[in-house]
KOLBA-672743 format. One record per residue (C-alpha): residue in one letter; x, y, z. Coordinates in steps of 0.5 Angstrom, whole numbers, padded with zeros to 4 digits, always signed. Example, Ala and Ser with C-alpha at 12.3 -4.5 7.8 and 13.67 -1.06 7.14 Angstrom:
<rs>
A+0025-0009+0016S+0027-0002+0014
</rs>
This chain:
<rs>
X+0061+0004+0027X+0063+0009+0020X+0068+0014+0019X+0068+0017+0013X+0073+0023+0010X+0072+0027+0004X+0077+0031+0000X+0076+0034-0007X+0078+0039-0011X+0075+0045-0013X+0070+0045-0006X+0066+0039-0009X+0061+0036-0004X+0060+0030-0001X+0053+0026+0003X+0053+0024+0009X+0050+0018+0012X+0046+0022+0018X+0045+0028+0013X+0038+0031+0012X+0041+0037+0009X+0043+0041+0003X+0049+0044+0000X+0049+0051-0004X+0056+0053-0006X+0060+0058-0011X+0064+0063-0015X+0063+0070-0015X+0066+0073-0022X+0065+0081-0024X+0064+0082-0032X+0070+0080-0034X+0069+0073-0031X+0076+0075-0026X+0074+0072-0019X+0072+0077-0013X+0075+0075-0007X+0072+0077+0000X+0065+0078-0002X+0060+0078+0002X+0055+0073+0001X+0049+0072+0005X+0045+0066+0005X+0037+0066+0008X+0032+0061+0009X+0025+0066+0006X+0021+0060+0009X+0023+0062+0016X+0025+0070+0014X+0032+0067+0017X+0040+0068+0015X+0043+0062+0016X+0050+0063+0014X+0054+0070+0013X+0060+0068+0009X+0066+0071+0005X+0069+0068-0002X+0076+0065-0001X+0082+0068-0006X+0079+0064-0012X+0071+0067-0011X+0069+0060-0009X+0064+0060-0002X+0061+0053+0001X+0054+0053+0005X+0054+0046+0008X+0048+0042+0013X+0043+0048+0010X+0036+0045+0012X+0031+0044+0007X+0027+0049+0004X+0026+0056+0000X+0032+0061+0001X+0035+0067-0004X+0043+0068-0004X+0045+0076-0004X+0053+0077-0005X+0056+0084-0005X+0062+0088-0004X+0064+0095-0005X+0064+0098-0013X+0060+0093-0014X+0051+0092-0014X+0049+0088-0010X+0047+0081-0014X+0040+0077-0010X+0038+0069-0013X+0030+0068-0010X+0027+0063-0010X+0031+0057-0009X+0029+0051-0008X+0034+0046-0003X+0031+0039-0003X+0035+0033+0002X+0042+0032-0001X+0041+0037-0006X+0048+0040-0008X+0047+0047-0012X+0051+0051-0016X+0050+0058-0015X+0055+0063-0018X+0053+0069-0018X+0057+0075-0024X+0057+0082-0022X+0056+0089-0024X+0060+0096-0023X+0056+0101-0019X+0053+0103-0012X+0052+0097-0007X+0046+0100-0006X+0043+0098-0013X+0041+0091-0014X+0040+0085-0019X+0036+0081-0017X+0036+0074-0021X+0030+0069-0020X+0033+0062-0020X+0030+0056-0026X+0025+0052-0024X+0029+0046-0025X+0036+0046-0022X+0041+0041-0024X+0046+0038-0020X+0053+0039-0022X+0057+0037-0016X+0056+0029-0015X+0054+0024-0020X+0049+0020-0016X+0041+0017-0019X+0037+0018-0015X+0029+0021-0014X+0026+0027-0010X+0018+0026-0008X+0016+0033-0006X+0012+0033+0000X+0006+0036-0005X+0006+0030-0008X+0006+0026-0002X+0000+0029+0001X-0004+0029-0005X-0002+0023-0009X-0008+0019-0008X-0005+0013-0004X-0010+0007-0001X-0008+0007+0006X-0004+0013+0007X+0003+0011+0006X+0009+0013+0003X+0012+0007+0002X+0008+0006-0004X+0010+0012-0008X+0018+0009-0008X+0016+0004-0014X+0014+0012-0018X+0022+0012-0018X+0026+0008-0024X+0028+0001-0024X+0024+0000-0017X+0020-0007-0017X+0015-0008-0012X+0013-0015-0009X+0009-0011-0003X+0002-0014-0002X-0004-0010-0005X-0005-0006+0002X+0001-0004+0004X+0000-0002+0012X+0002+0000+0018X+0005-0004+0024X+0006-0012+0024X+0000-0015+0019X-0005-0011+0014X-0012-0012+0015X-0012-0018+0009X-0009-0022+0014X-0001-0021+0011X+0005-0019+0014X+0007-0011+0013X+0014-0012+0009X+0017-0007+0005X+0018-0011-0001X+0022-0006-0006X+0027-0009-0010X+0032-0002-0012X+0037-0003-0018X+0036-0009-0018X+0038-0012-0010X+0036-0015-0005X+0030-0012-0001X+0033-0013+0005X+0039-0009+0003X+0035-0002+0004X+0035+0003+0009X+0030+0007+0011X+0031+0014+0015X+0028+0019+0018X+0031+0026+0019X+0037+0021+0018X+0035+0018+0024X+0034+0009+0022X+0028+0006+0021X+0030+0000+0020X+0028-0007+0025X+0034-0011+0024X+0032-0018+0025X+0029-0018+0019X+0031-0012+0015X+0024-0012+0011X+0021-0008+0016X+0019-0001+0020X+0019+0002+0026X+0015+0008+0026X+0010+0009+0020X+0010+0018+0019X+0003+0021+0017X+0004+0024+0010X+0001+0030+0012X+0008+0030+0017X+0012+0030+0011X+0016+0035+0008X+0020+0030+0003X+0023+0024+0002X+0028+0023-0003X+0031+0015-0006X+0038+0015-0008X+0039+0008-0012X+0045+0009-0014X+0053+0012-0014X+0051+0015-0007X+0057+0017-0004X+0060+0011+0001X+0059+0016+0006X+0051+0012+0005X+0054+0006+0009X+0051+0000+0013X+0046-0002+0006X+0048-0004-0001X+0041-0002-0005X+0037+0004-0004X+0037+0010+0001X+0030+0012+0003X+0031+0018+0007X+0024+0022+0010X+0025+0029+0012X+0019+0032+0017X+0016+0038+0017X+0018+0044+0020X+0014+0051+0022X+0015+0058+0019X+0014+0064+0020X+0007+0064+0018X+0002+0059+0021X+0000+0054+0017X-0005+0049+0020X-0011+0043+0017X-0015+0037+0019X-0018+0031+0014X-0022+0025+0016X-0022+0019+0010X-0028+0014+0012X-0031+0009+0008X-0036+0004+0011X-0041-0001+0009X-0046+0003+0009X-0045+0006+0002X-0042-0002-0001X-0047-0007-0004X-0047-0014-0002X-0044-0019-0007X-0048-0025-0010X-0044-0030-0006X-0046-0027+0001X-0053-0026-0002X-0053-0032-0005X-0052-0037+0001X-0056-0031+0007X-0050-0028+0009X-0051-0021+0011X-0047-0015+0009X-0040-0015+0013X-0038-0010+0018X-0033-0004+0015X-0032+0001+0019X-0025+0006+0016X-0024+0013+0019X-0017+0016+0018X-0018+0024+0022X-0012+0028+0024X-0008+0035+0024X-0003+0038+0023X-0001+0045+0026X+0007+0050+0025X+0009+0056+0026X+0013+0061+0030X+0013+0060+0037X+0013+0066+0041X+0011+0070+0047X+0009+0077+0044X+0013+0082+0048X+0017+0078+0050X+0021+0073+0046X+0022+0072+0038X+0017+0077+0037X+0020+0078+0030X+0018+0070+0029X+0024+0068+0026X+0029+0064+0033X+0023+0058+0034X+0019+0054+0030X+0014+0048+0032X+0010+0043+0027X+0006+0038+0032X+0002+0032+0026X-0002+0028+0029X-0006+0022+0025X-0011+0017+0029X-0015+0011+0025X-0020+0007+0027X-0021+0000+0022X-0025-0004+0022X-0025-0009+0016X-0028-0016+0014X-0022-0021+0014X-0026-0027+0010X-0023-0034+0010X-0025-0041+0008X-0025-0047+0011X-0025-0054+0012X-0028-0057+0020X-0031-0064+0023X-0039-0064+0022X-0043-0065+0029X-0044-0071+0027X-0036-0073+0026X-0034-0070+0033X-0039-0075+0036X-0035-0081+0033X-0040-0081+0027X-0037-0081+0020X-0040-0082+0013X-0034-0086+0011X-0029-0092+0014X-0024-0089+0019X-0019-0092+0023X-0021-0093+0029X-0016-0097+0033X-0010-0093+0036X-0004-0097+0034X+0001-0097+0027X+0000-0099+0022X-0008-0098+0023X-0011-0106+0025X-0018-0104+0025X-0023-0099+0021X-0031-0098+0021X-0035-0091+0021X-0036-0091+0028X-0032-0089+0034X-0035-0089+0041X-0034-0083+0046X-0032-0089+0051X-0025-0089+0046X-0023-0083+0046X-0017-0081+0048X-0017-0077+0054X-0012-0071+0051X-0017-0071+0044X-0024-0071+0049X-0020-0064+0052X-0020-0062+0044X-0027-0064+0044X-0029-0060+0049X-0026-0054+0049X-0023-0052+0042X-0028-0056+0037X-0035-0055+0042X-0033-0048+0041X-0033-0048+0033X-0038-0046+0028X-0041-0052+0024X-0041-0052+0019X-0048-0052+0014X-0047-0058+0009X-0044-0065+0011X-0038-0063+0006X-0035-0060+0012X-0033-0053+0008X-0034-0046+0012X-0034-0040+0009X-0033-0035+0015X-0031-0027+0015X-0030-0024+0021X-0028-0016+0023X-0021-0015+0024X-0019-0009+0028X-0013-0005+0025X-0012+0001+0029X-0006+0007+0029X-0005+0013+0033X+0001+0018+0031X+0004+0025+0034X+0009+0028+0031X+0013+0034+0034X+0018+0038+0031X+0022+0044+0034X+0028+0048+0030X+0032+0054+0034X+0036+0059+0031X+0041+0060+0037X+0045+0066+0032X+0048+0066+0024X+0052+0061+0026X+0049+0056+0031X+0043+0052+0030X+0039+0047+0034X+0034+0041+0032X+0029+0037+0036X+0024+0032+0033X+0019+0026+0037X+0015+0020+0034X+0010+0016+0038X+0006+0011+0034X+0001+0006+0038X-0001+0000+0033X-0006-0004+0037X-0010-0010+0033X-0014-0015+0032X-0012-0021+0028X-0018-0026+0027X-0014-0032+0025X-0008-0030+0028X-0001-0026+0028X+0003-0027+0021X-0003-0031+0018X-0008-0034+0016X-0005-0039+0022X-0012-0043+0021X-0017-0041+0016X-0023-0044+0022X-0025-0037+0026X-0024-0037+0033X-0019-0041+0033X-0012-0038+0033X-0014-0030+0033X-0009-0026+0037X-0009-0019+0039X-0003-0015+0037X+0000-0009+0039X+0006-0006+0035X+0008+0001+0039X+0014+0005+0035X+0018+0011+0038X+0023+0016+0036X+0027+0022+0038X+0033+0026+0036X+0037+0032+0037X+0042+0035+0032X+0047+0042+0033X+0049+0045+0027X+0055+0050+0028X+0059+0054+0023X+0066+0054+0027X+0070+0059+0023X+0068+0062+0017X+0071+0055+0015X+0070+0051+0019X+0062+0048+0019X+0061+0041+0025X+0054+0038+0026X+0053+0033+0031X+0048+0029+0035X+0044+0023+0037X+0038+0018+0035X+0034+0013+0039X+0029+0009+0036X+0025+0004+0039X+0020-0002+0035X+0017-0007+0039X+0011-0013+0037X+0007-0015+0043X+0002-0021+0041X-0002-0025+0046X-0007-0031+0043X-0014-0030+0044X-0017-0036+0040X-0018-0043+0043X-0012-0045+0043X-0010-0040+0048X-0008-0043+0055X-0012-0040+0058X-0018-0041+0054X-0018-0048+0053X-0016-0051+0061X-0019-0057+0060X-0014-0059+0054X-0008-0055+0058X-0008-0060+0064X-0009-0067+0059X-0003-0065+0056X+0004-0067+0060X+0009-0063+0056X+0017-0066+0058X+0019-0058+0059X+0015-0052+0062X+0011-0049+0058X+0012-0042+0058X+0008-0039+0053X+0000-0038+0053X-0001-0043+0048X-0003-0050+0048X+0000-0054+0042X-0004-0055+0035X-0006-0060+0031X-0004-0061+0024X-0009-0065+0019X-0005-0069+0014X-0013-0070+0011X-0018-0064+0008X-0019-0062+0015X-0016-0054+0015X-0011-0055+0021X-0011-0050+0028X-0006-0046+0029X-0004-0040+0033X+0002-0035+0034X+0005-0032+0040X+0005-0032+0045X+0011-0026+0042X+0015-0022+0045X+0021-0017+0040X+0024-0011+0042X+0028-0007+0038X+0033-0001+0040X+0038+0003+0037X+0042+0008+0040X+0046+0013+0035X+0051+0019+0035X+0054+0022+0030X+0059+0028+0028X+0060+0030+0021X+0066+0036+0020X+0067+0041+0013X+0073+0044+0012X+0075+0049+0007X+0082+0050+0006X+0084+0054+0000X+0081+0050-0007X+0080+0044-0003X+0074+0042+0001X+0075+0036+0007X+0069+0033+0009X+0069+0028+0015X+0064+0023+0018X+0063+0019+0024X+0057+0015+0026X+0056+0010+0032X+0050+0005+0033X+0049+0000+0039X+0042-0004+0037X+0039-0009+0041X+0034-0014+0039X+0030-0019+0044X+0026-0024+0042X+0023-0030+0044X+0023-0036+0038
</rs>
């Protein structure tokens, strides 16, 4: 649970940890720099063609927009004996807090003066470091595997310990883990926290992964606070990762993409040519779209195209990727009992008796199972040295939808709804958080690491002020991995009746076998069950009251996570 309160002087802002908002505030002065008290300000989303907040200046010509959404707006303020003042073009990117004064002239409120803001504008109301990554730059920056994790090392004092392919889900298709390895300031890279439209992100058994994965092309921005963020950031001590999704407009904008490679355009390489081996299998397909706009009925509902707005993303990949490995695995010959040099070959310890063979009527009953159902199913390898040199397809799929909606009840009360769903099956073919054995076959796994959110907010100006945003966040991870190889249960039979466990077995699996000499050791994963989910409600409140600006947050998590060891 967090609370936080605020007070400052002079209507200084502070952030929230669940906002996803922006900030513009004030002061309106005439030509001689005397403060105009009762002016009108109104403030318009240009993106949506909306007002947003109509508000009046204060006794000292001070006026505060808390809990915008980010976007383009304009600011106009005017009062009687003075022209009416526009800014346009103002950019407002998450947590921003802008300062637009605004110094007007004597004449008719019908003439305007019309100002257009700077490309660049600074942050004069907090201290905070911190990074924007605009959605421009997230959708066209060239990112191998379309992930936006990767572009947090553009930042200052970011270091990355994160694989070369930085992925989706639980593995990558180099067969590694899928963390998010970036050491912010200095910290620890567990003590991050990932956000999505303020929603949490963040599996927290470990605290180095991700639910959901958002499609670039769904991401309007992401900003990184590193340090001197307000306390009101809680739960991490390192970096704030906050993503925004995307939102329609009041125009329609829609697109499609695939990126595919496959082996077709790739040569062989001297080695693979040099020992006969073909050509590996590689099949990548990344194709999606995305789609926002006004949502109307034409003579019927929002026919002026500026109450309901939609964006829907979706992003499907189709992967499938070598995974090569190297091995070292008995030769024909060793599983029948011959062996090229003297082996033990009595039962006892210490050893009492050696030699170069071992009759079949010796085996043991547990390693005749072995035998039979994992080893008889091995690739042998092609020279007596016993290395094997194999490259098997691993499958690495990823399936989002993204759904967006924000209404505009009136100036004062505005709505926000968004859902994610990703389906992550895979294919491990030497097993789940591997390599678990480098010899195929042996340990694969098949994987399934499915992620969801929703979320809802409120934002309502309750007086002229008195501003309050309140809403609820769920999100969900969960990785479901069953083993496939032969060391499965229910593969190897043989070997699951031999071996008299002094427990029940409750998992697919049946036990592996270390190797203290070169023999690569067999080994699997799973079966593996964890859930994770996080419920969290939130309210923050602003209050203006003369000079002074109050600001109050609360926020409540209930996280669950199961796992079994």
């Amino acid at each position: 649970m967090l609370l936080a309160v605020g007070l400052s002087a002079g209507l200084c802002g502070v952030a929230w940890a669940q906002e996803i908002t922006g900030q513009i505030r004030g002061i309106v002065t005439d030509a001689s720099g005397a403060v105009i008290a009762n002016a009108t300000v109104t403030i318009t989303n240009v993106d949506r063609n909306q007002v947003l907040r109509t508000l009046e200046t204060n006794s000292a010509g001070e006026y505060v927009a808390p809990f915008l959404p980010v976007g383009r707006y304009s600011v106009s303020v005017e009062i009687k004996g003075f022209k009416k003042f526009v800014k346009n073009d103002i950019e407002l990117n998450v947590s921003d807090r802008l300062t637009v004064d605004a110094a007007l002239e004597t004449g008719a409120v019908t003439e305007t003066i019309t100002v257009e803001a700077q490309p660049l504008q600074v942050n004069l109301q907090n201290v905070a470091v911190e990074g924007l990554i605009s959605g421009t730059q997230v959708r066209e920056l060239p990112l191998n595997n379309r992930n936006y994790e990767q572009l947090v090392t553009l930042q200052p004092g970011v270091t990355s310990n994160a694989a070369d392919q930085v992925y989706v889900g639980t593995t990558n298709p180099q067969g590694a883990v899928n963390i998010v390895s970036f050491s912010i300031s200095g910290n620890r890279q567990s003590q991050n926290n990932w956000t999505v439209d303020g929603a949490d992100n963040v599996d927290h058994g470990s605290n180095i992964t991700l639910l959901v994965y958002p499609s670039v092309d769904a991401i309007a921005e992401f900003k990184v606070e590193r340090s001197n963020y307000s306390p009101e950031f809680g739960r991490s001590a390192s970096g704030q990762i906050n993503v925004v999704t995307r939102s329609g407009t009041a125009n329609f904008h829609a697109g499609l993409y695939e990126f595919f490679r496959n082996d077709v355009f790739n040569a062989n390489s001297f080695i693979n040519n040099f020992r006969g081996t073909a050509r590996p299998v590689l099949r990548y397909n990344d194709f999606g779209g995305t789609i926002g706009g006004p949502f109307f009925i034409p003579g019927f509902y929002n026919t002026n195209k500026e109450k309901t707005f939609f964006f829907f993303s979706e992003e499907v990949r189709r992967v499938t990727t070598p995974v090569p490995q190297s091995s070292i695995v008995p030769t024909d010959l060793e599983r029948q009992g011959f062996f090229q040099f003297s082996v033990c070959t009595s039962a006892t310890t210490p050893c009492t008796a050696t030699g170069t063979q071992i009759p079949a009527t010796s085996f043991d009953p547990v390693s005749a199972a072995y035998l039979k159902d994992v080893f008889a199913n091995m690739p042998k390898p092609p020279a007596s040295d016993g290395v094997l040199f194999s490259s098997l397809p691993g499958v690495f799929n990823y399936r989002e939808e993204l759904l967006r909606a924000d209404h505009v009840v009136n100036s004062k009360v505005s709505l926000m709804g968004r859902l994610v769903y990703d389906h992550i099956p895979t294919k491990e073919p030497f097993g789940l958080f591997g390599p678990q054995s480098s010899v195929p076959g042996v340990g694969s796994t098949s994987t399934d690491s499915p992620g969801h959110q929703w979320m809802g907010r409120v934002t309502w100006q309750i007086t002229p002020r008195i501003f309050n945003e309140a809403g609820y966040a769920y999100s969900y991870g969960a990785i479901v991995s069953d083993p496939t190889g032969s060391l499965a249960r229910s593969n190897s039979p043989d070997v699951a009746n031999a071996v008299k466990l002094p427990y029940p077995v409750q998992l697919n699996r049946i036990p592996n076998l270390l190797f203290a000499d070169a023999l690569s050791n067999l080994a699997s994963f799973g079966q593996y069950r964890d859930y994770n989910r996080n419920h969290n409600a939130f309210d923050n409140a602003s209050w203006i009251r003369g000079r002074h600006a109050m600001k109050f947050g609360f926020g409540f998590h209930h996280y669950q996570k199961k796992e079994n060891a």
